[in-house]
C-alpha positions as CSV (number, residue, x, y, z in Angstrom):
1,X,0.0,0.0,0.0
2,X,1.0,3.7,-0.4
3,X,2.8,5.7,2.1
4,X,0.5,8.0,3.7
5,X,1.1,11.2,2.3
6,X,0.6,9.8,-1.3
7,X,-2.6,8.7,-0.2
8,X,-3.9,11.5,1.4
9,X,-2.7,13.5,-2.4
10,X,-4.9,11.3,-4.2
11,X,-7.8,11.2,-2.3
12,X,-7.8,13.5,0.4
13,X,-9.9,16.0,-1.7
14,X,-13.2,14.6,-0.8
15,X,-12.5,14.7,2.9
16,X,-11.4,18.7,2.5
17,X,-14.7,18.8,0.4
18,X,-16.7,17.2,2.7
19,X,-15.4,19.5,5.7
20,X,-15.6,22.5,3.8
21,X,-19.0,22.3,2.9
22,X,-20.3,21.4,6.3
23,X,-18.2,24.0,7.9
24,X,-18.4,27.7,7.2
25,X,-16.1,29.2,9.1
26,X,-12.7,28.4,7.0
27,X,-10.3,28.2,10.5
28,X,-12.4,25.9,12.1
29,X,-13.0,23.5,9.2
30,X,-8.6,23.8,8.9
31,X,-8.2,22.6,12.7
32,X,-11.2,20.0,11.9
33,X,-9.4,18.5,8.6
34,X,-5.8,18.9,11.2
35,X,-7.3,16.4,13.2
36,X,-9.2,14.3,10.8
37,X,-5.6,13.8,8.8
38,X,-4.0,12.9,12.8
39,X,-6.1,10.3,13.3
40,X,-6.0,9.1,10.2
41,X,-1.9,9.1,10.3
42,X,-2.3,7.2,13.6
43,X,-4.6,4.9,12.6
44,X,-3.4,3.6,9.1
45,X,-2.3,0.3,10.5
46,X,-5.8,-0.9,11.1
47,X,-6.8,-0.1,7.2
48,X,-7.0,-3.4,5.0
49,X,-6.4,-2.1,1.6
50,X,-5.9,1.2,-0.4
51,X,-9.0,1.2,-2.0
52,X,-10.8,1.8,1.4
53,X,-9.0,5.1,2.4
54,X,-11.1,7.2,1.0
55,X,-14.5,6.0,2.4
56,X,-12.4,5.7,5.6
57,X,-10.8,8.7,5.6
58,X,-14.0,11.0,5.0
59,X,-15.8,9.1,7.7
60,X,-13.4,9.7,10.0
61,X,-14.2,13.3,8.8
62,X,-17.3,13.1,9.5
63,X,-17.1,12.1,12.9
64,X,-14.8,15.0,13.4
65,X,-17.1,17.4,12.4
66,X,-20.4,15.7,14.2
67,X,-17.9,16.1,17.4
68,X,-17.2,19.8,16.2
69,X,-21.5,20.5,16.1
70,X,-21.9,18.5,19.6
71,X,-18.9,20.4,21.3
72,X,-20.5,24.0,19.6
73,X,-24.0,23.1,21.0
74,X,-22.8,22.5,24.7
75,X,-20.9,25.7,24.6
76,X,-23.0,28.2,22.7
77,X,-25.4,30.0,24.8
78,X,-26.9,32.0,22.1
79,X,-29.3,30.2,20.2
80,X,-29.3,29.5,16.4
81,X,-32.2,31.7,15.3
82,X,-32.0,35.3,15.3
83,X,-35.4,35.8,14.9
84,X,-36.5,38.4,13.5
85,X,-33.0,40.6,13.7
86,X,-31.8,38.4,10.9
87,X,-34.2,40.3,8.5
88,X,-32.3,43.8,8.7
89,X,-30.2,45.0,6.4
90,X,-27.1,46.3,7.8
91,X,-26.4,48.0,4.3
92,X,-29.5,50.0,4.4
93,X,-31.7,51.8,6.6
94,X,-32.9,50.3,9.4
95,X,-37.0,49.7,8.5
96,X,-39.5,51.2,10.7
97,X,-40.2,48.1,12.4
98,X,-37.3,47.4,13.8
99,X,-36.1,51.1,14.7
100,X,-38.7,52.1,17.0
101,X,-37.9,48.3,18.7
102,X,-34.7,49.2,19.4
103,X,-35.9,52.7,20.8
104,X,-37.6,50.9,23.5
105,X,-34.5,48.8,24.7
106,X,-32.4,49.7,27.4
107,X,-29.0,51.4,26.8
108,X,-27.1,48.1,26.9
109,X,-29.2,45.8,25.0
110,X,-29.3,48.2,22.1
111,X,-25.4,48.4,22.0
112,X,-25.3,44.7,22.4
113,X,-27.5,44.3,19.3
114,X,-25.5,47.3,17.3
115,X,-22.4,46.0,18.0
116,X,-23.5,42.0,17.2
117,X,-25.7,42.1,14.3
118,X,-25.1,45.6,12.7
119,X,-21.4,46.1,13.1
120,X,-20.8,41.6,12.7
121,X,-18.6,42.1,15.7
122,X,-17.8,37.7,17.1
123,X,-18.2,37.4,21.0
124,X,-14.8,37.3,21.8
125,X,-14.9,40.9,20.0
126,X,-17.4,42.2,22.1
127,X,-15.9,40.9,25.2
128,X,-12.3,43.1,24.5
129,X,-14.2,45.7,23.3
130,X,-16.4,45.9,26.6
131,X,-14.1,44.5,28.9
132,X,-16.3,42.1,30.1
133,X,-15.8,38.3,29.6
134,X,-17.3,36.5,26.8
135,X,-19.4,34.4,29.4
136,X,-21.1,37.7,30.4
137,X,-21.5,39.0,26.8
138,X,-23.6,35.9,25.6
139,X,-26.0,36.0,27.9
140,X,-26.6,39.7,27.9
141,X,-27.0,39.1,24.2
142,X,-29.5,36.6,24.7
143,X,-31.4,38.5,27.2
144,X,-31.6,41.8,24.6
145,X,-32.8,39.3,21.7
146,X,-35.5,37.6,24.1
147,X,-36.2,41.7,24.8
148,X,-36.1,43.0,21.3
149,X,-38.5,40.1,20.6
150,X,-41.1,40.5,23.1
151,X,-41.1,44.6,21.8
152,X,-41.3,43.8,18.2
153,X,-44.8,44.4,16.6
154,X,-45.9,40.7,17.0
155,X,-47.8,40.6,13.7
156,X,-44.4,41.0,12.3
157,X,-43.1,37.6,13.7
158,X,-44.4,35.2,11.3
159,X,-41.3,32.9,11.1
160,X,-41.2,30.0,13.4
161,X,-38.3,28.5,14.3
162,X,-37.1,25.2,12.0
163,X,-35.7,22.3,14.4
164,X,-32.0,21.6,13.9
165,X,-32.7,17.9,13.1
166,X,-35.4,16.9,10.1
167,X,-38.7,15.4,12.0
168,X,-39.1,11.9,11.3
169,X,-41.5,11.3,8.6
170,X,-43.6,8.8,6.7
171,X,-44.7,9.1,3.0
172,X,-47.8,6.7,1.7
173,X,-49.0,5.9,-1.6
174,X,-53.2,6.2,-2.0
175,X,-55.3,5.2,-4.1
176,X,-57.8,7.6,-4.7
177,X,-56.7,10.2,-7.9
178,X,-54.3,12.8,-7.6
179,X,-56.4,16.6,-6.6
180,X,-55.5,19.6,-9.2
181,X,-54.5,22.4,-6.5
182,X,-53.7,25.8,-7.5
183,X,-49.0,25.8,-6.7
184,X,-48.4,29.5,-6.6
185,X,-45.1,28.8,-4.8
186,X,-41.7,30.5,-6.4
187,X,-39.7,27.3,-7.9
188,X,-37.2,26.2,-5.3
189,X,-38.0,29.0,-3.0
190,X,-41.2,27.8,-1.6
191,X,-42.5,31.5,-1.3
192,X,-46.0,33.2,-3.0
193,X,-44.5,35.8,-4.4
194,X,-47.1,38.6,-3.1
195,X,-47.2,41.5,-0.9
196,X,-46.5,40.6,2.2
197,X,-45.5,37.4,2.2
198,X,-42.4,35.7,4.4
199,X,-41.5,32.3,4.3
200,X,-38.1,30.6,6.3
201,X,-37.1,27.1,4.8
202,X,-33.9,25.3,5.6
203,X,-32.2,22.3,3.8
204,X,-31.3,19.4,5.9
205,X,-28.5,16.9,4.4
206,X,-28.3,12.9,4.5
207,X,-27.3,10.7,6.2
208,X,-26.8,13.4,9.1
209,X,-30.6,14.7,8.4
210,X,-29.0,18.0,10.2
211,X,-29.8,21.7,9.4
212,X,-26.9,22.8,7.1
213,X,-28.5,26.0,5.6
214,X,-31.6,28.1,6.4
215,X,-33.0,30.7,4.2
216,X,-35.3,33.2,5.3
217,X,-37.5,35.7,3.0
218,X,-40.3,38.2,2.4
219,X,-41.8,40.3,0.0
220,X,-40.8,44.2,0.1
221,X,-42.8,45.8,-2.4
222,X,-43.9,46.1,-5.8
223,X,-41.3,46.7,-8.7
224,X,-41.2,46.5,-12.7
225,X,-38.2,45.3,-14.5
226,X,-38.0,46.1,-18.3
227,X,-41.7,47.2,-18.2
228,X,-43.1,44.1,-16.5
229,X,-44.6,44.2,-12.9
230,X,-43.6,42.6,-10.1
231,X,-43.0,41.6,-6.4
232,X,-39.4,42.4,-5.0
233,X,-37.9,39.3,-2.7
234,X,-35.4,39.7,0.1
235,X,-33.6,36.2,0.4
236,X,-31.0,35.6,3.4
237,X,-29.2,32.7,3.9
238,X,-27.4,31.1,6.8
239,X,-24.7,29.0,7.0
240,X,-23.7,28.9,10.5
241,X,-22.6,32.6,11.4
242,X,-22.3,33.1,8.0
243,X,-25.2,35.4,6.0
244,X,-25.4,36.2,2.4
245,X,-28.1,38.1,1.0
246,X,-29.9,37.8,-3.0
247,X,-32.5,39.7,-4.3
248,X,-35.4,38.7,-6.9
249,X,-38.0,40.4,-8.5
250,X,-40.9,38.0,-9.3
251,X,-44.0,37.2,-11.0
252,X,-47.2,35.8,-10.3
253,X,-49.7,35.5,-13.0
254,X,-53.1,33.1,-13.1
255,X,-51.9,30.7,-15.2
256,X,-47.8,30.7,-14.3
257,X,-44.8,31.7,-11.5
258,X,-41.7,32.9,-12.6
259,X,-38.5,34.8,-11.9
260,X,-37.6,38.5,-13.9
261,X,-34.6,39.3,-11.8
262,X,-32.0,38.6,-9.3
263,X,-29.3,40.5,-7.7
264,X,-26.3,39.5,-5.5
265,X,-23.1,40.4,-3.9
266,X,-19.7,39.2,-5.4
267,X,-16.3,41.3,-5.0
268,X,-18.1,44.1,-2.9
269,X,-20.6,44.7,-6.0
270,X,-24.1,43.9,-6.5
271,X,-24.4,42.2,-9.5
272,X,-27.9,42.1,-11.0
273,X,-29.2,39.8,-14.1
274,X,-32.7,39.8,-15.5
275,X,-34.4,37.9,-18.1
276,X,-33.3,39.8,-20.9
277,X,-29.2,39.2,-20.4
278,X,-30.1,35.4,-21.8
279,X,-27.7,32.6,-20.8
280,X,-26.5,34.4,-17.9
281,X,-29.9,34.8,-16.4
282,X,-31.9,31.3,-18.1
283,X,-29.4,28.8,-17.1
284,X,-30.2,29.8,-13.2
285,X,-33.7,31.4,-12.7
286,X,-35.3,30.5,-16.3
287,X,-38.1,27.9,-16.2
288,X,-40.1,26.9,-19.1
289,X,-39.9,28.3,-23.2
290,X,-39.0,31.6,-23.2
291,X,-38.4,32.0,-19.9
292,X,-42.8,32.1,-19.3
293,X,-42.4,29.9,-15.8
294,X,-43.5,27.3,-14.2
295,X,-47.4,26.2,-14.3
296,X,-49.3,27.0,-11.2
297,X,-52.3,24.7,-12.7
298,X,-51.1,21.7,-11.3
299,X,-52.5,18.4,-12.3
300,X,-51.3,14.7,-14.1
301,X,-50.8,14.7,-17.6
302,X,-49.3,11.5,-17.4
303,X,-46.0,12.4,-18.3
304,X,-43.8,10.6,-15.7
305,X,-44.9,6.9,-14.3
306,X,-43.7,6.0,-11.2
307,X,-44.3,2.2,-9.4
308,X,-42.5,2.5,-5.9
309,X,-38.6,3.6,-6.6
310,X,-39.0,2.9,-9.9
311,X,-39.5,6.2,-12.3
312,X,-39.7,6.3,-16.1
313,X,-39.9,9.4,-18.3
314,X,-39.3,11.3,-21.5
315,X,-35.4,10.9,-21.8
316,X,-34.9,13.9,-24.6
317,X,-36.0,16.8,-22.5
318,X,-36.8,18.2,-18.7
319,X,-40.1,17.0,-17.3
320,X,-42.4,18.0,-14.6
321,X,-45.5,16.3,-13.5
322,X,-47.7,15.0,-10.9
323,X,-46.8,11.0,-10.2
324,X,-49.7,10.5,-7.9
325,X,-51.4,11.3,-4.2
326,X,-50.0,10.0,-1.1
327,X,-50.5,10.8,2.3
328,X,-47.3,12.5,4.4
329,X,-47.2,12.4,8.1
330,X,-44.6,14.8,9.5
331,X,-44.3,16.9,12.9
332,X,-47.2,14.6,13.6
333,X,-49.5,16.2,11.5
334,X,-51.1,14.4,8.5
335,X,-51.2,15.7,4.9
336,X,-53.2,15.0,1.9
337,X,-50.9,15.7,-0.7
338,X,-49.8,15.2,-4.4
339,X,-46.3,14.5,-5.7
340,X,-44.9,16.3,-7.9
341,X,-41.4,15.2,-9.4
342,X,-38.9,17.1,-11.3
343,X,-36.3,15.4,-13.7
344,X,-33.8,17.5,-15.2
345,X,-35.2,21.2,-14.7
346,X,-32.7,22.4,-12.3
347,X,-29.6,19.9,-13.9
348,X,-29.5,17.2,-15.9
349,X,-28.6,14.8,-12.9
350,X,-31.0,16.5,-10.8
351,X,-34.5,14.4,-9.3
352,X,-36.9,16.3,-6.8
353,X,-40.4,15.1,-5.2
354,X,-42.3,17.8,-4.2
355,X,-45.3,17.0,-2.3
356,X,-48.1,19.6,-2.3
357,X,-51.2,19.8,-0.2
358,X,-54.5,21.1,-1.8
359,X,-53.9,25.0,-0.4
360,X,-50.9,24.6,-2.7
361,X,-48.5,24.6,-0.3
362,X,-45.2,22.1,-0.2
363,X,-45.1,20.1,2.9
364,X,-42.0,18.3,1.9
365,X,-39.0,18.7,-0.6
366,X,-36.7,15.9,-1.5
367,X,-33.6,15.8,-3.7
368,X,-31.7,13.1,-5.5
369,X,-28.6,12.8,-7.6
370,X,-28.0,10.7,-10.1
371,X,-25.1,8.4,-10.4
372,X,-22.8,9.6,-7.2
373,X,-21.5,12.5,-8.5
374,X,-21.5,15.2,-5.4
375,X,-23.7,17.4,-6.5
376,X,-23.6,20.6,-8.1
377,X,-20.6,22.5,-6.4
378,X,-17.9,23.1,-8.3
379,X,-15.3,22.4,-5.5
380,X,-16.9,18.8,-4.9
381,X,-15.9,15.4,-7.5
382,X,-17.0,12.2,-7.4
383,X,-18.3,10.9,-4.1
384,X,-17.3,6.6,-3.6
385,X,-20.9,5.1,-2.5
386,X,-19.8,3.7,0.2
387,X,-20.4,7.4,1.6
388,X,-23.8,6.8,0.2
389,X,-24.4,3.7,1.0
390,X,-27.2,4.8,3.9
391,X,-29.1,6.9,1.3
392,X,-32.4,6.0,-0.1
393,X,-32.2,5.1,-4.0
394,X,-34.7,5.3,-6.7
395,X,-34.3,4.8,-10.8
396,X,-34.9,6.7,-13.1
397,X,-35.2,5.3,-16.3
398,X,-32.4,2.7,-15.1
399,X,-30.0,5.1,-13.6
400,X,-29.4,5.1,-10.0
401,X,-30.5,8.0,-8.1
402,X,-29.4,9.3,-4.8
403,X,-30.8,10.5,-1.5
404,X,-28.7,14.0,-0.9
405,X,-31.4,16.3,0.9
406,X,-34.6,17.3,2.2
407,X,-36.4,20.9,2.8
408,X,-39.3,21.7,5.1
409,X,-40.4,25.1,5.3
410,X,-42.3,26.7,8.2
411,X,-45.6,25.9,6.6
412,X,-45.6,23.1,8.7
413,X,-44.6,24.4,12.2
């Protein structure tokens, strides 16, 4: 067998890959791949053949970084959700909202919250700055967000709080036929784009079935691009402590849903496409000819069959269609819902089941991956199955499909 740094050459990409993406914060994921590649060095003696080091390797990764999310959860007094704070935007006014809260809040909450969420100051920064210790700082913090809560206008607090670990759930086929329900949701976003409208979803990965990313967004107001109307959407994401924020301008219509815009930071600039800069716009945020959306008539055309894992559809083009009505029990609350899968819209090796309820409304989101290739990031190759081996699998017209994620949304909180 190789020596150990040869090895770790050749395959020691996933593992970085794997760490990376589960891990924002670049230091920590360094130390976390320092002690993954320790143990590994320490351990070699025990591995059987070179052609299990990578599957080894990136689980002993793995249990690095579940020990990393355990260790951060004992010690972190400050909860993950921001609540509504999350929503501001520190490179703007502050809205109404959220300025007259902040009026109401004692000297040292509303320096707390300045200095935390405004200026992106860590705890440890806070604590020198103050000179208090950082034991002190957190739960001050978490006594001026518990404060700025209870102040803010409660009509404004929509959002409920998405648990860090996927509910259990149960998915069962039923006879009777498939409803037609009215889907008014923004593709992949699970929001209605109209005034005043919020949504927070998060994405929950496989095997771990843990929180990875949340998203929260609302409407803002009306706004025409190129001479067509729409709804402006404020997206934020979070990654950990990390936020990045996109903007879209949408449109709903009777008969369709689609994007017009969206707008991002890269290099310090906001970068904005819309649907008349072609490829650079289509490829991301076009759906359907000519960019007209996706249908919000949904019903079965018959387009897709599906018996259990097995799926078989048009092979020349992207297809979306209803595959029948099952029941879905999740945060023990039963749905009535209809299935709708996607093959190919979002990639060419991309599979989603989206099951709908008759308000129109997803329940659950689920993603798979043909083949093991890992997924759509740029930075991630190959994955070997046996890092798969725990996923669900379905076919689609003979090629393997993988389990990589779920989304809930707090629709059903």
């Amino acid at each position: 067998m190789k020596d150990f740094e040869e090895l770790l050459r050749e395959y020691g990409k996933s593992a970085e890959a794997y760490v990376r993406y589960k891990v924002s914060s670049r230091e920590d994921a360094e130390d976390i791949l320092q002690e993954t590649y320790v143990r590994a060095f320490s351990s070699l003696d025990s591995l059987n053949s070179e052609e299990s080091f990578r599957p080894w390797l990136i689980s002993i990764a793995r249990n690095k970084v579940n020990d990393y999310y355990r260790k951060k959860a004992e010690t972190e007094e400050v909860p993950y959700d921001d609540g509504i704070i999350q929503y501001v935007d520190v490179n703007r006014p502050i809205d109404s909202s959220v300025s007259e809260t902040m009026k109401k809040l004692s000297d040292q909450e509303r320096e707390l919250l300045h200095l935390y969420y405004w200026e992106e100051m860590t705890v440890g920064e806070i604590a020198r700055e103050l000179k208090i210790p950082e034991g002190t700082v957190k739960s001050r913090l978490y006594k001026a967000r518990k404060s700025f809560e209870k102040k803010y206008p409660q009509e404004e607090l929509k959002m409920k709080r998405l648990p860090e670990r996927i509910f259990d759930y149960q998915i069962k086929k039923l006879n009777e036929k498939p409803f037609e329900t009215k889907w008014n949701e923004l593709m992949g976003w699970f929001l209605i784009p109209e005034e005043g409208n919020s949504i927070r979803w998060g994405i929950y990965d496989y095997p771990e079935r843990t929180l990875t990313e949340q998203f929260d967004m609302k409407c803002s107001g009306k706004m025409q691009i190129h001479g067509l109307n729409g709804v402006k959407v404020t997206a934020i994401e979070k990654q950990g402590r990390e936020k990045t924020e996109r903007h879209f301008v949408a449109q709903l219509t009777d008969t369709h849903c689609r994007y017009l815009a969206e707008s991002h930071m890269e290099d310090g600039i906001e970068k904005m496409f819309t649907f008349l800069d072609g490829e650079a716009f289509l490829n991301n945020w076009g759906f359907g000819p000519d960019n007209i959306g996706n249908e919000t008539n949904m019903k079965m055309k018959g387009l897709i069959q599906r018996e259990g894992s097995v799926i078989t559809a048009p092979a020349d083009r992207e297809t979306m269609d209803v595959v029948g009505r099952y029941e879905v029990v999740i945060n023990g609350k039963s749905y009535d819902t209809v299935c709708l899968m996607d093959i190919g819209t979002y990639d060419e090796n991309t599979v989603t089941e989206q099951y709908i309820d008759q308000n129109g409304r997803t329940v659950l989101w689920r993603r798979f991956n043909k083949n093991n290739t890992r997924w759509n990031y740029d930075h991630f190759e190959e994955v070997d199955e046996e890092e798969l081996k725990d996923n669900e699998i379905i076919t689609v017209n003979g090629k393997t499909c993988y389990h990589w994620y779920d989304c809930i949304t707090d629709y059903i909180l």
